[in-house]
Gaussian input, Z-matrix of N, CA and C with variables (Angstrom, degrees):
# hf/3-21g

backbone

0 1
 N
 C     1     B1
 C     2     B2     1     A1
 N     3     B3     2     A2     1     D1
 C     4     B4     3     A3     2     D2
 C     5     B5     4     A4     3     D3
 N     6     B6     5     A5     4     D4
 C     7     B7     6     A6     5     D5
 C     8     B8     7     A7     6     D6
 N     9     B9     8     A8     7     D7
 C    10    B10     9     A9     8     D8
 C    11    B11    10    A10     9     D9
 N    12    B12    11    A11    10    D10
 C    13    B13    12    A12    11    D11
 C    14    B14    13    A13    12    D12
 N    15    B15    14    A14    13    D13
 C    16    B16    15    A15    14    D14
 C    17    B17    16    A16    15    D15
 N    18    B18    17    A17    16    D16
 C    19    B19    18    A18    17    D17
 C    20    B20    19    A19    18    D18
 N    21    B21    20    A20    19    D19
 C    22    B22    21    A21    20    D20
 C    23    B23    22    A22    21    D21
 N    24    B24    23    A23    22    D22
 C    25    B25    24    A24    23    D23
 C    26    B26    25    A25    24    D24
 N    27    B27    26    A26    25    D25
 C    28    B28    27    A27    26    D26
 C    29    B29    28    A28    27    D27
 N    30    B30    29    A29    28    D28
 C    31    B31    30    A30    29    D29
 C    32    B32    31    A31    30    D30
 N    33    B33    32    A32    31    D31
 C    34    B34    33    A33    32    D32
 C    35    B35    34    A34    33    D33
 N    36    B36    35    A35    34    D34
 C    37    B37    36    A36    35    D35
 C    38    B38    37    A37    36    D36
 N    39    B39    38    A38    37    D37
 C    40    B40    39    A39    38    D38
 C    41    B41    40    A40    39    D39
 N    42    B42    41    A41    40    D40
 C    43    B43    42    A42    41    D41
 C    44    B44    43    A43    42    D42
 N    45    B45    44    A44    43    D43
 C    46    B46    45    A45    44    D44
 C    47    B47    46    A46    45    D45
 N    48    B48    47    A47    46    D46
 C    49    B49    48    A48    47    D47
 C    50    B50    49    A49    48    D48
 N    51    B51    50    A50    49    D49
 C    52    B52    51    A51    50    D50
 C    53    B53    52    A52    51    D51
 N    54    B54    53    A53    52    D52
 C    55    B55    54    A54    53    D53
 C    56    B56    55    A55    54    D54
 N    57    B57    56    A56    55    D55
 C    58    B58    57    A57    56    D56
 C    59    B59    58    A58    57    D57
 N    60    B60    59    A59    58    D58
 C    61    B61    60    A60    59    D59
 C    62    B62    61    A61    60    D60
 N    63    B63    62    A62    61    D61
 C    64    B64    63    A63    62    D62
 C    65    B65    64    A64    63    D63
 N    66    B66    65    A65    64    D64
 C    67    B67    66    A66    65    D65
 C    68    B68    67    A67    66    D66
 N    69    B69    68    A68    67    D67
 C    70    B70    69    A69    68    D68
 C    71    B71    70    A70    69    D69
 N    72    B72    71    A71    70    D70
 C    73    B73    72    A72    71    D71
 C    74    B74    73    A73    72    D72
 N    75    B75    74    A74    73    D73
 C    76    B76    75    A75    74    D74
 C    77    B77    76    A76    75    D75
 N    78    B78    77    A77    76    D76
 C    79    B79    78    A78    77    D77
 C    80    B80    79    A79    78    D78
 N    81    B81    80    A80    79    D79
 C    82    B82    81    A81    80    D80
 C    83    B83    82    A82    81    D81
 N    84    B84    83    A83    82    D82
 C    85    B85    84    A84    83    D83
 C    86    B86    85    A85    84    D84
 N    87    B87    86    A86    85    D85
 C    88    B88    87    A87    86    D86
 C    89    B89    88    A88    87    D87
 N    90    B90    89    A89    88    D88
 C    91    B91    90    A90    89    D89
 C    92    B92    91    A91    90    D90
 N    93    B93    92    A92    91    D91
 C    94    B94    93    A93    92    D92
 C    95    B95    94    A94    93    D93
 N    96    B96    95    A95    94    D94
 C    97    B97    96    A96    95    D95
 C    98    B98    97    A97    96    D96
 N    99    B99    98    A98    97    D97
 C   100   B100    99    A99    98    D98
 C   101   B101   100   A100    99    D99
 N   102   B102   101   A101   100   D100
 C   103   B103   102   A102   101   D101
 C   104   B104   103   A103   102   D102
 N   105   B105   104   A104   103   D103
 C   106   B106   105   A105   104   D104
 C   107   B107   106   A106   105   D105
 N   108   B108   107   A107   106   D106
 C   109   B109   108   A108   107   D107
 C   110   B110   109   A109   108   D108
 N   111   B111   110   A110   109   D109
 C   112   B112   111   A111   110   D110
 C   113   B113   112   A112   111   D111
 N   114   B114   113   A113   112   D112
 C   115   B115   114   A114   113   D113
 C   116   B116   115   A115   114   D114
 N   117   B117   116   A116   115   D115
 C   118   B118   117   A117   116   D116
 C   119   B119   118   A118   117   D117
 N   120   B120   119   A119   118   D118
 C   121   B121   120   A120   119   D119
 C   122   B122   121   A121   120   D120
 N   123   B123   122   A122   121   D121
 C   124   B124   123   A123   122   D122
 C   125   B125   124   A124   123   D123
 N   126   B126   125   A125   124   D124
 C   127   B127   126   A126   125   D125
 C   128   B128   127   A127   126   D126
 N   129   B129   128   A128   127   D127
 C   130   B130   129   A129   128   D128
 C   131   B131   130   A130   129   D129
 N   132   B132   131   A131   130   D130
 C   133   B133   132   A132   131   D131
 C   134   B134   133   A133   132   D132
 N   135   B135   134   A134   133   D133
 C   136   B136   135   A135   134   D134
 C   137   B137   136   A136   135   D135
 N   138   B138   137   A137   136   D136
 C   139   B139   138   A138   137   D137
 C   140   B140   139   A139   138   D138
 N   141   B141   140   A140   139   D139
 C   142   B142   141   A141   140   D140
 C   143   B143   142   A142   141   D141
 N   144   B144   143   A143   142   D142
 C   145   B145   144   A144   143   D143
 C   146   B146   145   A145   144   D144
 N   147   B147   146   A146   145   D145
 C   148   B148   147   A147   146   D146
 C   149   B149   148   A148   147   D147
 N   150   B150   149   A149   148   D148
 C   151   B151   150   A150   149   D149
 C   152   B152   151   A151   150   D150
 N   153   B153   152   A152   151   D151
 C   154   B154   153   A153   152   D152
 C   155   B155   154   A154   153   D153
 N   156   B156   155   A155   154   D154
 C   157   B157   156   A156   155   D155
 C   158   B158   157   A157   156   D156
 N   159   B159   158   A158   157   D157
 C   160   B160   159   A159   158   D158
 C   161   B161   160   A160   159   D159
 N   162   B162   161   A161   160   D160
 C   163   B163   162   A162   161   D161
 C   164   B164   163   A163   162   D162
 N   165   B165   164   A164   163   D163
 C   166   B166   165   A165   164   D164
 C   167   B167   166   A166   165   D165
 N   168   B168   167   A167   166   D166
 C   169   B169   168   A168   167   D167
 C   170   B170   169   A169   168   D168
 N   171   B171   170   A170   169   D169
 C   172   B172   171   A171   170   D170
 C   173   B173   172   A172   171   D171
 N   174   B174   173   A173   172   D172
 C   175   B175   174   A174   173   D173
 C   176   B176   175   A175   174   D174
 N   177   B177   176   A176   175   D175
 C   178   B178   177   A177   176   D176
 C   179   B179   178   A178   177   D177
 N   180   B180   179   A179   178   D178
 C   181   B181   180   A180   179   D179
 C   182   B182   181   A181   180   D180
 N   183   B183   182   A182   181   D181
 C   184   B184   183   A183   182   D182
 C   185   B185   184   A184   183   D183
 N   186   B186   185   A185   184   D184
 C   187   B187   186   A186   185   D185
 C   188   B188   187   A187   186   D186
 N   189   B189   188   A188   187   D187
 C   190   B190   189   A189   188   D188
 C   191   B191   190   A190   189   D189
 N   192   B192   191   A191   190   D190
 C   193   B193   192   A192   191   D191
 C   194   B194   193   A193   192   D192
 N   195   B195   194   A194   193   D193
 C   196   B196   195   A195   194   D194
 C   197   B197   196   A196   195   D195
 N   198   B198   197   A197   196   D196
 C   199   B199   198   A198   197   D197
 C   200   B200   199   A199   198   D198
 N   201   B201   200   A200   199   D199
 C   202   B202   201   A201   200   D200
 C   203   B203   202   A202   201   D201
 N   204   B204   203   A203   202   D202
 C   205   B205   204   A204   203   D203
 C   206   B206   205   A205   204   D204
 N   207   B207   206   A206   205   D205
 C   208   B208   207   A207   206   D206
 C   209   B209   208   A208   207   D207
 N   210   B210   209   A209   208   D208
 C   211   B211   210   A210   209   D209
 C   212   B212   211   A211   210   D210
 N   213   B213   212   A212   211   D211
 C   214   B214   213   A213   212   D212
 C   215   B215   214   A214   213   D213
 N   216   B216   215   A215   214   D214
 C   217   B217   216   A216   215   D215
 C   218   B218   217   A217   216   D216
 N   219   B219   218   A218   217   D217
 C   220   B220   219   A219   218   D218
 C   221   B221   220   A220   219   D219
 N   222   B222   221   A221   220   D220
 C   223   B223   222   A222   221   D221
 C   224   B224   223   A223   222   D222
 N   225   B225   224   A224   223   D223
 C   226   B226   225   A225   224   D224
 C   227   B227   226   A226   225   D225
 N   228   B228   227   A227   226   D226
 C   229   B229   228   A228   227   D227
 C   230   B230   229   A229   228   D228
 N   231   B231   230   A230   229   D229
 C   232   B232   231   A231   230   D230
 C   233   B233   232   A232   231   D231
 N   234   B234   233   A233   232   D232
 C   235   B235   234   A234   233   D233
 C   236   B236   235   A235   234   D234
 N   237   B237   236   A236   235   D235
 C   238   B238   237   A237   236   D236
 C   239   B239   238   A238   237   D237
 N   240   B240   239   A239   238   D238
 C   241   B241   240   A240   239   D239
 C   242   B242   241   A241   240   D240
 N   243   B243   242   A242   241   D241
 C   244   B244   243   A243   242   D242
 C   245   B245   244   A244   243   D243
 N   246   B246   245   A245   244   D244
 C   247   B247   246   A246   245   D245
 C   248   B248   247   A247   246   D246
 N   249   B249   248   A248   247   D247
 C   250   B250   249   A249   248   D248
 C   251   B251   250   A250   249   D249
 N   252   B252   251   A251   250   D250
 C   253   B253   252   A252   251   D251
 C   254   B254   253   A253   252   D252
 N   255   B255   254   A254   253   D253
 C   256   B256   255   A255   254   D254
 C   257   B257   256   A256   255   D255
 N   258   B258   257   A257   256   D256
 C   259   B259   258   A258   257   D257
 C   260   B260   259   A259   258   D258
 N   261   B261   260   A260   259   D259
 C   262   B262   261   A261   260   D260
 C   263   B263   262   A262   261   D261
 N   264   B264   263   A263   262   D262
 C   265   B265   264   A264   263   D263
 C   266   B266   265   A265   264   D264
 N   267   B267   266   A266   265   D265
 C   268   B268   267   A267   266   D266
 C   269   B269   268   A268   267   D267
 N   270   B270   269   A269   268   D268
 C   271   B271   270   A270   269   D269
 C   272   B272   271   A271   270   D270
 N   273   B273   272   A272   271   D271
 C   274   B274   273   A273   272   D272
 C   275   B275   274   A274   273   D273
 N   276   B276   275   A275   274   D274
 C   277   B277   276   A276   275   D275
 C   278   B278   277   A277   276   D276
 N   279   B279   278   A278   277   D277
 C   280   B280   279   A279   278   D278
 C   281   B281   280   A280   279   D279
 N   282   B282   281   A281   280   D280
 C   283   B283   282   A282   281   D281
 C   284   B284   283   A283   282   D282
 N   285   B285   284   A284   283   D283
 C   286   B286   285   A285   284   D284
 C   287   B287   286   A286   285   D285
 N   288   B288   287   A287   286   D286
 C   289   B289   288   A288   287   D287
 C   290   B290   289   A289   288   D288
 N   291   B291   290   A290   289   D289
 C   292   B292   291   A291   290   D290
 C   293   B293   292   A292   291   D291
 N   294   B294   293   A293   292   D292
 C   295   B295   294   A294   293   D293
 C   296   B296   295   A295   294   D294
 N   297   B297   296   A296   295   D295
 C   298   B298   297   A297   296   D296
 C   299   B299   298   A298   297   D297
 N   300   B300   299   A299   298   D298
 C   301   B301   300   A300   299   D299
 C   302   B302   301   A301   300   D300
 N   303   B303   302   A302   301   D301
 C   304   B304   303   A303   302   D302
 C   305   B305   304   A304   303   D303
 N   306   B306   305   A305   304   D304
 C   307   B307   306   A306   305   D305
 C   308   B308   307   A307   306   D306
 N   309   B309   308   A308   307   D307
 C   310   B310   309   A309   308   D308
 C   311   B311   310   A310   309   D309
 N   312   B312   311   A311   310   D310
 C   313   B313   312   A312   311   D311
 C   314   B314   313   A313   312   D312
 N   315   B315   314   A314   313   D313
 C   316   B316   315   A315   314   D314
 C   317   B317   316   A316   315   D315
 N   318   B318   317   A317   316   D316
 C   319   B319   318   A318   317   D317
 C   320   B320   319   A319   318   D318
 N   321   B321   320   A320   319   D319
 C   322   B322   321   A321   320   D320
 C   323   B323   322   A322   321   D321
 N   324   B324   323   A323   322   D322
 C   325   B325   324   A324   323   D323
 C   326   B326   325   A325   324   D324
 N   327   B327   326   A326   325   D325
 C   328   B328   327   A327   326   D326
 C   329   B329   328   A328   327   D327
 N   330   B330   329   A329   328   D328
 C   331   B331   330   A330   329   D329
 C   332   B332   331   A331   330   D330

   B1=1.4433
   B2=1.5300
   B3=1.3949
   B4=1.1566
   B5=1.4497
   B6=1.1434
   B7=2.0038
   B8=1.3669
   B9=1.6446
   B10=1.3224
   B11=1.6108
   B12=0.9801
   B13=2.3071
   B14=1.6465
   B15=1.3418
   B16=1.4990
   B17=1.4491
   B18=1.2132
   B19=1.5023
   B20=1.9973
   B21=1.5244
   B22=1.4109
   B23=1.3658
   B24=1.3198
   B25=1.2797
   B26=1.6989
   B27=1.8447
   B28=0.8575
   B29=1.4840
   B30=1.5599
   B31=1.1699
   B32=2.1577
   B33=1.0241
   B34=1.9790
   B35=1.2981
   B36=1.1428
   B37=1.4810
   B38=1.5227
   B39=1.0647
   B40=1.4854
   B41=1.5837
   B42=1.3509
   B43=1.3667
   B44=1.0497
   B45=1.6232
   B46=1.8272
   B47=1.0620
   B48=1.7787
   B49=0.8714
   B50=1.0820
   B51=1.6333
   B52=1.2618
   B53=2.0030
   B54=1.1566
   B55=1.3984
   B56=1.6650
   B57=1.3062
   B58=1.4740
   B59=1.4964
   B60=1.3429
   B61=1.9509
   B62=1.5333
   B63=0.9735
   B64=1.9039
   B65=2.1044
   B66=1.4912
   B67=2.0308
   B68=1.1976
   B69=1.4853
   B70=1.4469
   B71=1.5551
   B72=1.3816
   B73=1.6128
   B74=1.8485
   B75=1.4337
   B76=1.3025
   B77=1.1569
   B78=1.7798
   B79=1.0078
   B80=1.7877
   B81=1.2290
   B82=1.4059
   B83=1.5429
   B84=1.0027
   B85=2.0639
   B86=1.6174
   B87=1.8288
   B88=1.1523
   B89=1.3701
   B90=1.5032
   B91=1.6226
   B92=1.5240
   B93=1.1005
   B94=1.3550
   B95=1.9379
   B96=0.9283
   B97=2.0264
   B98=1.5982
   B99=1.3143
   B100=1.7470
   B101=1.0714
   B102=1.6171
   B103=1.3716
   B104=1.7846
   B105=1.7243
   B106=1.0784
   B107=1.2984
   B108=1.6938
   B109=1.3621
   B110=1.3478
   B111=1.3520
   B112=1.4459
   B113=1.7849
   B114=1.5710
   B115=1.2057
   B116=1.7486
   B117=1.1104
   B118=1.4524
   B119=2.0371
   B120=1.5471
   B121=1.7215
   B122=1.9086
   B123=0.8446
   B124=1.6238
   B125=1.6287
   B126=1.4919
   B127=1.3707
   B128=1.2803
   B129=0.9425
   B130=1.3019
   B131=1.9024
   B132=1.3458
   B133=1.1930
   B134=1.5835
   B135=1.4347
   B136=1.8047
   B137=1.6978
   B138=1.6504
   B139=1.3815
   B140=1.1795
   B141=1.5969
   B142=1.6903
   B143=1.6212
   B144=1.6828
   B145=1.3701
   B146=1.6578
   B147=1.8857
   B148=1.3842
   B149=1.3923
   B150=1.3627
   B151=1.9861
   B152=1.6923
   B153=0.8230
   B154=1.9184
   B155=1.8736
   B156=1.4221
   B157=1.6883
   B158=1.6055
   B159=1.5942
   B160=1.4252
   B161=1.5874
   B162=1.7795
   B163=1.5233
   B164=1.4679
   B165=1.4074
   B166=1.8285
   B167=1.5670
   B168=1.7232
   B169=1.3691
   B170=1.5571
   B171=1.1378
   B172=1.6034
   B173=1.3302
   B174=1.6702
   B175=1.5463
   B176=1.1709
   B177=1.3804
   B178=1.2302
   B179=1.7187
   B180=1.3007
   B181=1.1011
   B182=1.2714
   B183=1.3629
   B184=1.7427
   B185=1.6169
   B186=1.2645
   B187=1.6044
   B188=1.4422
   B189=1.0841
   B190=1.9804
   B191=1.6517
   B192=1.0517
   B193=1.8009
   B194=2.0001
   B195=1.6403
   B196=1.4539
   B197=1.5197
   B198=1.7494
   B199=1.3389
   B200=1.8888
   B201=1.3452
   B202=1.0383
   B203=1.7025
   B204=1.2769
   B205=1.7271
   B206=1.7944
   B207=1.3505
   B208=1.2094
   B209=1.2992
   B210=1.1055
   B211=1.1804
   B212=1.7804
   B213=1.0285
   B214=1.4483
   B215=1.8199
   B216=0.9154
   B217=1.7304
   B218=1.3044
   B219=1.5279
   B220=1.4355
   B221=1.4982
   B222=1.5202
   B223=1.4049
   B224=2.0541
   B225=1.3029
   B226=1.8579
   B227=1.6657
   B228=1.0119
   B229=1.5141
   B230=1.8654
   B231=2.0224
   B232=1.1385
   B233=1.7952
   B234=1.1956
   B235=1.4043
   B236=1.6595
   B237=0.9072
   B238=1.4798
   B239=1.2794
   B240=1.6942
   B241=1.2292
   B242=1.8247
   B243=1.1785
   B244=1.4960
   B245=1.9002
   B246=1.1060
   B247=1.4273
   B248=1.4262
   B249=1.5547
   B250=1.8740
   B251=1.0801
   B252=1.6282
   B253=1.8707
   B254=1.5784
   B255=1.3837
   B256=1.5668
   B257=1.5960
   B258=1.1771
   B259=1.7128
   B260=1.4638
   B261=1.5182
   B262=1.3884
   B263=1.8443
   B264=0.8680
   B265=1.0938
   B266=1.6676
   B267=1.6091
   B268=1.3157
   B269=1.4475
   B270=1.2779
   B271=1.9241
   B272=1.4553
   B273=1.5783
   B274=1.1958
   B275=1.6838
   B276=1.3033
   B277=1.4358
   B278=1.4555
   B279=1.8099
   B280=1.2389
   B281=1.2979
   B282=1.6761
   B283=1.2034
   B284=1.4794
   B285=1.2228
   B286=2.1419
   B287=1.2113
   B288=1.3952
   B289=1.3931
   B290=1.7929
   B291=1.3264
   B292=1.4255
   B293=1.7067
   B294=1.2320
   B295=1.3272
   B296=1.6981
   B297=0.9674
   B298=1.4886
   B299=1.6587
   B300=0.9453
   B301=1.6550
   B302=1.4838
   B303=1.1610
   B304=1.7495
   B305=1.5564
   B306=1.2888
   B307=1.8778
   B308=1.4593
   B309=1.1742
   B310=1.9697
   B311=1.3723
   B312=1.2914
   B313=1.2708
   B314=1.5935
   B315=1.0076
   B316=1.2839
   B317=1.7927
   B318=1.4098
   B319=1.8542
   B320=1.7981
   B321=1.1044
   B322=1.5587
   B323=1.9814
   B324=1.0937
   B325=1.6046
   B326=1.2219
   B327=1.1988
   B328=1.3633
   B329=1.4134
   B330=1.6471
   B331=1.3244
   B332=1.5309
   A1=108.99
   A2=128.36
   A3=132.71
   A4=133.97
   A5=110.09
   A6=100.90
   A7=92.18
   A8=118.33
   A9=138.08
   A10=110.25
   A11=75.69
   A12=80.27
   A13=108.91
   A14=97.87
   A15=81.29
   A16=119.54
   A17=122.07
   A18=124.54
   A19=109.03
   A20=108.37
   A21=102.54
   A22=88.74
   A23=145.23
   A24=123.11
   A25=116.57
   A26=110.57
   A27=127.18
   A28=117.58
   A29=131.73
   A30=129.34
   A31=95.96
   A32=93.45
   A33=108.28
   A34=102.68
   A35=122.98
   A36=151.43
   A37=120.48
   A38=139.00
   A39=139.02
   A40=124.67
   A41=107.67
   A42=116.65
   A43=116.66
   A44=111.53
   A45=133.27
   A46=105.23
   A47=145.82
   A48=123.17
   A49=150.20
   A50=100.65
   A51=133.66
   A52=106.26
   A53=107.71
   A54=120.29
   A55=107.65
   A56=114.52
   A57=106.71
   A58=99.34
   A59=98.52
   A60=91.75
   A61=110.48
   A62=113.60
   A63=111.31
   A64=89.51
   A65=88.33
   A66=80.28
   A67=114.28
   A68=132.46
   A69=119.70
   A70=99.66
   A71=99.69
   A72=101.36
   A73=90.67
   A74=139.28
   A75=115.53
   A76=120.01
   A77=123.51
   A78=121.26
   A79=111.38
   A80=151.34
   A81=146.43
   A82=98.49
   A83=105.40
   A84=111.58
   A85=101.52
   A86=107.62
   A87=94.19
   A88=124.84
   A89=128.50
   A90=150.13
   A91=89.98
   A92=124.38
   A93=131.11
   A94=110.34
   A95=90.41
   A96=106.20
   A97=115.16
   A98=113.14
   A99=120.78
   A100=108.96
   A101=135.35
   A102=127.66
   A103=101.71
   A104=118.52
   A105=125.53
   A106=123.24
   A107=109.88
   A108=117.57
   A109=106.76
   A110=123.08
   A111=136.24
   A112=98.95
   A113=107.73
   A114=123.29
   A115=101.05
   A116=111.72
   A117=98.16
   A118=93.01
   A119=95.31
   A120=119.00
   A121=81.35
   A122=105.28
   A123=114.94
   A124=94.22
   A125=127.99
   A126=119.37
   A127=137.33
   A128=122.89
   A129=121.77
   A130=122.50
   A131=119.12
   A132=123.07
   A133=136.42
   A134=101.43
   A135=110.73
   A136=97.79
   A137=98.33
   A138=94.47
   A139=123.39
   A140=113.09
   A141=132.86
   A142=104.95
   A143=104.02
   A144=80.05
   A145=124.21
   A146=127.52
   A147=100.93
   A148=111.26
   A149=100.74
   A150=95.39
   A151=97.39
   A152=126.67
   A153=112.67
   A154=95.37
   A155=96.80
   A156=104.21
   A157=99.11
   A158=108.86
   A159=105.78
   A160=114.38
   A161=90.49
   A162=66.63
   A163=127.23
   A164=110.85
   A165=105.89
   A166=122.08
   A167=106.20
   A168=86.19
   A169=115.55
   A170=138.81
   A171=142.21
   A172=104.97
   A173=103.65
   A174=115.68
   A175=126.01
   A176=121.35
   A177=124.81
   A178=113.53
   A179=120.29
   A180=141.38
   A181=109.63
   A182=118.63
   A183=101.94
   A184=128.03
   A185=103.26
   A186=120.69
   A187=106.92
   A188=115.77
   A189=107.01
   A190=121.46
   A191=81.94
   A192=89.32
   A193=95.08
   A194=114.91
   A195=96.00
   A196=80.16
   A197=120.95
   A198=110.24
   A199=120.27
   A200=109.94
   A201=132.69
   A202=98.91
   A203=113.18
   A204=92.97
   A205=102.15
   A206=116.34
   A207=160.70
   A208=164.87
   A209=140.70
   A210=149.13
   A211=107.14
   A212=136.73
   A213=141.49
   A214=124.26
   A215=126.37
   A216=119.66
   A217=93.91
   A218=97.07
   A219=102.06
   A220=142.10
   A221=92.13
   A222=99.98
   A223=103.73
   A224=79.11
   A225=87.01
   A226=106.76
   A227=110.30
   A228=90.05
   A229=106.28
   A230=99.35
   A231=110.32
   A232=88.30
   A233=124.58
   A234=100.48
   A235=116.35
   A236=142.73
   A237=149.67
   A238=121.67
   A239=114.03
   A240=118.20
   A241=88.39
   A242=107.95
   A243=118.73
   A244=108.11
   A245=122.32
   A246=126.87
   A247=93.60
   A248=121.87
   A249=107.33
   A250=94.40
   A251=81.18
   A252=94.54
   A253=84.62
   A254=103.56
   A255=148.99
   A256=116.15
   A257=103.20
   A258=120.84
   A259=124.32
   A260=123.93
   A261=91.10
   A262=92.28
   A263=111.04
   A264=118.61
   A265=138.69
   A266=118.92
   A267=110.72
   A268=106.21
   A269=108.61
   A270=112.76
   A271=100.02
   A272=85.54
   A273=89.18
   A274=119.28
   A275=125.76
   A276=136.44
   A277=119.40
   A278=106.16
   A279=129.58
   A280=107.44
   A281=121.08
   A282=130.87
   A283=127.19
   A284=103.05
   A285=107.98
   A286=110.10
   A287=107.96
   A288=113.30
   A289=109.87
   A290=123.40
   A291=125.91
   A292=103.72
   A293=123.00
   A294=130.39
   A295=112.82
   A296=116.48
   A297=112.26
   A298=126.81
   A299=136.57
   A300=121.74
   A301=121.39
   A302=123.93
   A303=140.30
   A304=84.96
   A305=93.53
   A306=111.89
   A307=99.28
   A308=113.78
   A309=110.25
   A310=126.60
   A311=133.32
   A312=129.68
   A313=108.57
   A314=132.41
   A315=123.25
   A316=95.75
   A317=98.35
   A318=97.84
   A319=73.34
   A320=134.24
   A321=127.71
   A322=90.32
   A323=112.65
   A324=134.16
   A325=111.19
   A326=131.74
   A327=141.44
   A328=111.33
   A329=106.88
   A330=107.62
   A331=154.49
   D1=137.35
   D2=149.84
   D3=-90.97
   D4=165.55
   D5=-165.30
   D6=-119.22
   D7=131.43
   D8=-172.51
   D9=-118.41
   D10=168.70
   D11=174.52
   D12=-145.27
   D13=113.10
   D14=-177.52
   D15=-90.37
   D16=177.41
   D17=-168.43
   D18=-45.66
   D19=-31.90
   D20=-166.09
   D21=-87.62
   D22=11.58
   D23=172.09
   D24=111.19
   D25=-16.40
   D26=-172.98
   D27=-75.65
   D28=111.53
   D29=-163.59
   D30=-97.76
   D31=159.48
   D32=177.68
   D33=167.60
   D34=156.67
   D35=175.90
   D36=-68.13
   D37=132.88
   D38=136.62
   D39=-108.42
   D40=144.48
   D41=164.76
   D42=-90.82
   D43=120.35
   D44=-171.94
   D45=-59.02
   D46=-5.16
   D47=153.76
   D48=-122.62
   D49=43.90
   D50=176.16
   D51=-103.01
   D52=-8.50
   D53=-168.20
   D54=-83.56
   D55=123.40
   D56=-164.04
   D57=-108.40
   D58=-30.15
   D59=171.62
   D60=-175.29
   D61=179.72
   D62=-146.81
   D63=-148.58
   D64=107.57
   D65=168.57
   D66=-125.54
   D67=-173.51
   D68=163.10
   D69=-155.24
   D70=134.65
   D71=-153.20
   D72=-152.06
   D73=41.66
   D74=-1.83
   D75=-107.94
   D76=11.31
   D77=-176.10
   D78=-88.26
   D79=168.64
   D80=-171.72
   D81=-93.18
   D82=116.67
   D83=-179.24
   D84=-120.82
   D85=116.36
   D86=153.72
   D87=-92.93
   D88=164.00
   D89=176.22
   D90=-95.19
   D91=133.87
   D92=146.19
   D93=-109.06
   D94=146.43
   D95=173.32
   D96=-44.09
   D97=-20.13
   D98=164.22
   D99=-91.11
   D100=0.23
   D101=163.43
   D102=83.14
   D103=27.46
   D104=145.07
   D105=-82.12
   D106=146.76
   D107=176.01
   D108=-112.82
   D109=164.21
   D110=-178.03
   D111=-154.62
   D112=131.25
   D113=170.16
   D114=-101.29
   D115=120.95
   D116=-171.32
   D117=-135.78
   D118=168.78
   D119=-161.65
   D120=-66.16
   D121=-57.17
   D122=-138.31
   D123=-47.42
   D124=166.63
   D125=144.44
   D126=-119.21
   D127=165.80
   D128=-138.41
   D129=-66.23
   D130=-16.52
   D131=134.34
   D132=-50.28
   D133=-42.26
   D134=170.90
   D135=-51.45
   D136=-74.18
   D137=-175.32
   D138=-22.21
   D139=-85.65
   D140=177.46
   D141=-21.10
   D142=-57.37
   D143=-177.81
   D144=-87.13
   D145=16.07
   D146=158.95
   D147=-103.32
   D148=2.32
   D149=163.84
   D150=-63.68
   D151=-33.56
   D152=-147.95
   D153=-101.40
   D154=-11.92
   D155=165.41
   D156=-66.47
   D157=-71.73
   D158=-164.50
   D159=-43.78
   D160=-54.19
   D161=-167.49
   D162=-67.08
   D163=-28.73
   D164=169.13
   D165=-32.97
   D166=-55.52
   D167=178.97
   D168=-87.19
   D169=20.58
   D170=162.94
   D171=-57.18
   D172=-47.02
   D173=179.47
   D174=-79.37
   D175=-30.95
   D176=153.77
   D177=-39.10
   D178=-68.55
   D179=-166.94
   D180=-67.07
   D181=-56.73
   D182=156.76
   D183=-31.46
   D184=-59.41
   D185=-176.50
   D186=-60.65
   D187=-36.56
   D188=165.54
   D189=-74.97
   D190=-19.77
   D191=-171.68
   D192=-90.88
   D193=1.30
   D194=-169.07
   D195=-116.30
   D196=28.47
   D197=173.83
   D198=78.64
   D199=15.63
   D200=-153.96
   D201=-107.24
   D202=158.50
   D203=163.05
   D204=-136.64
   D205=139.56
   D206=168.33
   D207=-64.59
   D208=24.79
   D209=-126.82
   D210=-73.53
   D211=134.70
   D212=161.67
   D213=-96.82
   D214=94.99
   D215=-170.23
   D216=-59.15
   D217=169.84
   D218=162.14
   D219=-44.50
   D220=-41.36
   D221=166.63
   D222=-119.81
   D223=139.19
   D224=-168.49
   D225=-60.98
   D226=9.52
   D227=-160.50
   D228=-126.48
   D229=9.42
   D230=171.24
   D231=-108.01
   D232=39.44
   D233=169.60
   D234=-88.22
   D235=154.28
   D236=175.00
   D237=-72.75
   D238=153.03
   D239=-161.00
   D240=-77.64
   D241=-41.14
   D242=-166.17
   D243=-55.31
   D244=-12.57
   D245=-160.63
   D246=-95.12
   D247=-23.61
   D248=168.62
   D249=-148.62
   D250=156.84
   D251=-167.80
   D252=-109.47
   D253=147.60
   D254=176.02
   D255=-100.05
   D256=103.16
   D257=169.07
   D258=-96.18
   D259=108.93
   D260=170.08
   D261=-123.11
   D262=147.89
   D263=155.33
   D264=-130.19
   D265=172.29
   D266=-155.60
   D267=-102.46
   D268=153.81
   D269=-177.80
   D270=-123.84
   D271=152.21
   D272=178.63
   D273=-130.69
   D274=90.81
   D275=-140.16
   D276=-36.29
   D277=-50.67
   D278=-154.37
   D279=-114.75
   D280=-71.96
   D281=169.71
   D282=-72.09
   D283=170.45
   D284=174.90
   D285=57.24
   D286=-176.92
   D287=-144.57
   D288=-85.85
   D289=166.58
   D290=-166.47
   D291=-81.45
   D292=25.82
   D293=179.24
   D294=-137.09
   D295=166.87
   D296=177.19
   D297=-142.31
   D298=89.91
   D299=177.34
   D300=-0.98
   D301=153.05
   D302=-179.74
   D303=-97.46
   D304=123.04
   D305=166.73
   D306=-109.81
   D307=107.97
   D308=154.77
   D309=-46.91
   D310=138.22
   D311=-168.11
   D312=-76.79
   D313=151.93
   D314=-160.00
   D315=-68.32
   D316=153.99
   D317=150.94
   D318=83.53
   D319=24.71
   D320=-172.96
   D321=-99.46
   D322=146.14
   D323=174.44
   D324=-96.64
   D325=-38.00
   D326=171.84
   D327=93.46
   D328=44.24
   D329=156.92
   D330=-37.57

């Protein structure tokens, strides 16, 4: 959850991933996925960057909890691509086997 302020002064939380899109026209309005709006203090860079806080340390925190280890900077949003590794791999719905190859994410070095 992140902590917002809205224009009347009113502070509460949202979860970033309920947030469908973020404008500023000129005040910063979020869209949420229920087709709520929020006029909020912050602007629209502040925002952006404590969405990309949360989610850094989500990932952080996943990755320790998968037995993994982690580092968090001071500020979450200088953490490094190099500090977790990224898997995606391909499925295959219907056919082939119940397992799938490790695909590197593109732009991957092969750390």
């Amino acid at each position: 959850m992140i902590a917002v302020t809205c224009r009347n002064g009113e502070h509460f939380s949202i979860d970033p991933v309920h947030i469908e899109r973020v404008e500023t026209d000129p005040d910063t309005v979020i869209h949420l996925v229920d087709r709520t709006k929020y006029v909020v203090d912050q602007g629209f860079d502040e925002l952006l960057r404590t969405i990309q806080d949360h989610r850094a340390s989500v990932l952080v925190l996943q990755k320790r909890l998968a037995g993994g280890t982690a580092e968090i900077a001071d500020h979450a949003s200088t953490v490094r691509n190099s500090s977790l590794r990224l898997e995606r791999r391909q499925y295959s719905r219907d056919d082939g086997p119940d397992y799938s190859p490790v695909v590197p994410p593109a732009g991957a070095d092969g750390d």
